[in-house]
C-alpha positions as a printed Julia matrix, in Angstrom:
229×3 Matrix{Float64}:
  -91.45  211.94  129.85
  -88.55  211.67  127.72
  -88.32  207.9   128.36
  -91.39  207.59  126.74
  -90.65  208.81  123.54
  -87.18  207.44  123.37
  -89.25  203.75  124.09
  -91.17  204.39  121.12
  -88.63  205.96  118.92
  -90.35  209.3   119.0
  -88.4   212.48  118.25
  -88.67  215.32  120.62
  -86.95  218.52  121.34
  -86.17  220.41  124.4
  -87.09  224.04  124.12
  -89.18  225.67  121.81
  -86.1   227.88  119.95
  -85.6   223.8   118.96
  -89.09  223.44  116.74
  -87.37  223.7   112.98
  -90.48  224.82  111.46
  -93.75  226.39  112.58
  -96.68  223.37  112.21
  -99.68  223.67  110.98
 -101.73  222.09  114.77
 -100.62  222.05  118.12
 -101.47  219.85  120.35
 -101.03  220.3   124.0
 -102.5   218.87  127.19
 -103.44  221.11  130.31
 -101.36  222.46  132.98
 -101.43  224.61  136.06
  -98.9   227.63  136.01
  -96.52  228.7   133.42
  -95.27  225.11  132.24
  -95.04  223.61  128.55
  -98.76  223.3   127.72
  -99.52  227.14  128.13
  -95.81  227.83  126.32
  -96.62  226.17  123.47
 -100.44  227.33  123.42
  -98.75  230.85  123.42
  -95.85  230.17  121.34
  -98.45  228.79  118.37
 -101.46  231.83  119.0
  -98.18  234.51  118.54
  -97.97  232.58  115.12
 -101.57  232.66  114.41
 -101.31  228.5   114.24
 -104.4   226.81  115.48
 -104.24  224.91  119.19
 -106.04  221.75  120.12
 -106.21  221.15  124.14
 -106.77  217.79  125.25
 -108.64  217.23  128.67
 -108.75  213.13  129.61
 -109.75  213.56  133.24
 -113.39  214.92  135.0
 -111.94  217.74  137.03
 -110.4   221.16  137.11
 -111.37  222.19  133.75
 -111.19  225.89  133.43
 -108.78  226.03  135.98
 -106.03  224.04  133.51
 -106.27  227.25  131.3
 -105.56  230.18  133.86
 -103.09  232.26  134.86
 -102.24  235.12  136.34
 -106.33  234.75  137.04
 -106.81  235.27  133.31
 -108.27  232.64  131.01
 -106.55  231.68  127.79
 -108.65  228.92  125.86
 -107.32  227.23  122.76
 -109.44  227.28  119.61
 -110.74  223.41  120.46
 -111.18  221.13  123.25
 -111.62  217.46  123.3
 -113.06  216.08  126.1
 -113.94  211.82  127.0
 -117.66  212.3   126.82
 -121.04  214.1   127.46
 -120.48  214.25  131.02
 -117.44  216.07  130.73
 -119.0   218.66  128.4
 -121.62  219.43  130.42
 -119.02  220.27  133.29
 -116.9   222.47  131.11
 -120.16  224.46  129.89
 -121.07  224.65  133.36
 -117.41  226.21  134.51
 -117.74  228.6   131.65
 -115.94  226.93  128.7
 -118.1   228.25  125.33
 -120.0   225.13  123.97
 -118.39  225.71  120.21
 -114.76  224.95  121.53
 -115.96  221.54  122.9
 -115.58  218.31  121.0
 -116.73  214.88  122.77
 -114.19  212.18  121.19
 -114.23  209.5   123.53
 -111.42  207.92  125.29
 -109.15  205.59  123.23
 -107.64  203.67  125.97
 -110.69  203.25  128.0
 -112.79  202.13  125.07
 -109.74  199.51  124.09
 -110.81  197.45  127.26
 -114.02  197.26  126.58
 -113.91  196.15  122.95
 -110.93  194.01  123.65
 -112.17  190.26  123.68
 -110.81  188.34  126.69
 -107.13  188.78  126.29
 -104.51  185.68  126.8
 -103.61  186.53  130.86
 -100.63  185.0   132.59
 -101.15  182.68  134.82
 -101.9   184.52  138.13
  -98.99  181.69  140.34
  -96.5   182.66  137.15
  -97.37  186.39  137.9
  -96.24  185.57  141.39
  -93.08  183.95  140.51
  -92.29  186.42  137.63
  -92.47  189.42  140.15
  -91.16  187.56  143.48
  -94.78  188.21  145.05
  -95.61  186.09  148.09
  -97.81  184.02  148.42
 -100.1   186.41  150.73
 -103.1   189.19  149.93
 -101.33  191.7   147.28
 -102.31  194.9   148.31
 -101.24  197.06  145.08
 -101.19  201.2   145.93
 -101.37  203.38  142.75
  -98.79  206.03  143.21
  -99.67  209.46  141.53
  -96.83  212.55  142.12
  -98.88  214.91  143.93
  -96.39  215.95  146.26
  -94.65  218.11  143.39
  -97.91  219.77  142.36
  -99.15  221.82  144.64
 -102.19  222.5   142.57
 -103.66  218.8   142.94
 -102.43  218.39  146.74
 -104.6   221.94  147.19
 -107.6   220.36  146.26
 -107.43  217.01  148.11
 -106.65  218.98  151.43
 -103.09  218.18  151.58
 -102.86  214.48  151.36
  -99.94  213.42  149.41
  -98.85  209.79  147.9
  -96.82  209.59  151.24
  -99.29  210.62  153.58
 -101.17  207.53  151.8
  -98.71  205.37  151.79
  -97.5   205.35  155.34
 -101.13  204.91  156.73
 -101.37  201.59  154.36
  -98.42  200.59  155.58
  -99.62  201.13  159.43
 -102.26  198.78  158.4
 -101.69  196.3   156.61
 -101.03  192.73  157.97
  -98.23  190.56  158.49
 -100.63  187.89  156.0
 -100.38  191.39  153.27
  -97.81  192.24  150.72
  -97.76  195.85  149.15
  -97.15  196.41  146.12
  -96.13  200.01  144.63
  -96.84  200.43  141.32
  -95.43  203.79  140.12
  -96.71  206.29  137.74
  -94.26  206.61  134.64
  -92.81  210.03  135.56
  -91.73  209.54  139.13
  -88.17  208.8   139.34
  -87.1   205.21  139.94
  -85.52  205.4   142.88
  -88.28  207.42  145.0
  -89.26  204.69  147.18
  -86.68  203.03  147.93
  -86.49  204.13  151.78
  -89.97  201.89  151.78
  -88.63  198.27  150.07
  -88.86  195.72  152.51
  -90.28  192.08  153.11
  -93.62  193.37  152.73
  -93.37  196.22  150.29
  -92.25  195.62  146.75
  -91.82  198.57  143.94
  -92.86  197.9   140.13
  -92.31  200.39  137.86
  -93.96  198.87  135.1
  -96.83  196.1   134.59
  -99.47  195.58  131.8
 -102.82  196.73  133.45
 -104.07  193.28  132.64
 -101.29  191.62  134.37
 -101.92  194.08  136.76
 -105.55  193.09  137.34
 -104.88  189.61  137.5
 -102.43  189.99  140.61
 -104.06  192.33  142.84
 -106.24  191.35  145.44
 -106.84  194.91  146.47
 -106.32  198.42  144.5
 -105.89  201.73  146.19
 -104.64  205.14  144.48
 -105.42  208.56  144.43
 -107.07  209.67  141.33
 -105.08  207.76  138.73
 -106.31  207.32  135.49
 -105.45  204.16  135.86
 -107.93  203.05  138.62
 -110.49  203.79  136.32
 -108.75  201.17  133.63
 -108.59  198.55  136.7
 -112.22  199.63  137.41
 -113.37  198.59  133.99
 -111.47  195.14  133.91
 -112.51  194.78  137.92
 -116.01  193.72  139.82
């Protein structure tokens, strides 16, 4: 993700021997196995600083904290709303570590006013589109995490992505879009006449070219939901 911060001119460090000071909050996400989110969660408890999780999807709540089959909670959790709070009580998570705050970029498109779209024949031109049925697949990197592919039985992006491609019609174009942190070159073996890669695109601009969405538990098929019929 270090493309990200460098976009928004967002200092970052690469180890945790790097942090100059010791902060008064941490902030981390939720991972499976010993990666950066359960570092830092141990790294700030060992220092007796306080740890705020963030959890912005509906699934695998208490299992984002284990390891080694233990559970190590952080002093709060924020999840998108009641529904998700009612799942983490029922998976175990204690009640007064739970915080319902809502999703910012969810709520954005629903208080955002009709926004000022391109053109959906400039879209076309803009991105070299076709003039045929866009068929636009959501990629997600599941292959790399085992944990994810484990619960949806072992299909991967590519397992996906080659049955689309078995089926979609010479009167179809598909169109990749790729998740921020897979590499830019990771499809490449699948360009062709009728398959086009974009690495970035404005969900709005997004929603305005596709004639059909598929993906595999993106967040952002939920933001295409709520700007979709």
């Amino acid at each position: 993700t270090n493309n990200i911060y460098i976009k928004y001119g967002l200092q970052y460090i690469n180890g945790l021997d790097e942090i100059p000071y010791d902060p008064t909050l941490i902030i981390v996400g939720r991972c499976f196995g010993l990666r950066l989110d359960k570092k830092l969660h141990e790294w700030g408890k060992n220092k007796g600083i306080e740890v705020v999780s963030i959890i912005d999807h509906w699934s695998w709540y208490l299992d984002g904290y284990m390891m080694d089959g233990k559970v190590n909670l952080p002093d709060h959790i924020l999840v998108n709303d009641d529904l998700a709070y009612d799942d983490c009580i029922n998976e175990g998570i204690p009640a007064d570590r739970l915080l319902v705050v809502g999703n910012p970029v969810l709520e954005e498109l629903i208080l955002t006013e009709k926004k000022n779209y391109v053109d959906r024949s400039k879209l076309r031109r803009n991105y070299s589109f076709p003039e045929k049925r866009l068929i636009v697949f959501i990629s997600e990197d599941l292959r790399d995490d085992s944990h994810i592919v484990k619960h949806i039985n072992a299909i991967d992006e590519y397992f996906v992505l080659d049955e689309i491609i078995k089926l979609i019609l010479p009167s179809d174009h598909l169109i990749i879009k790729m998740h921020p942190s897979e590499k830019i070159d990771k499809y490449d073996s699948y360009l062709s006449k009728s398959v086009t890669v974009v690495d970035t695109m404005d969900v709005h601009n997004l929603n305005q070219v596709a004639d059909v969405v598929i993906g595999m538990g993106s967040i952002l098929l939920l933001e295409l939901a709520m700007l979709r019929k």
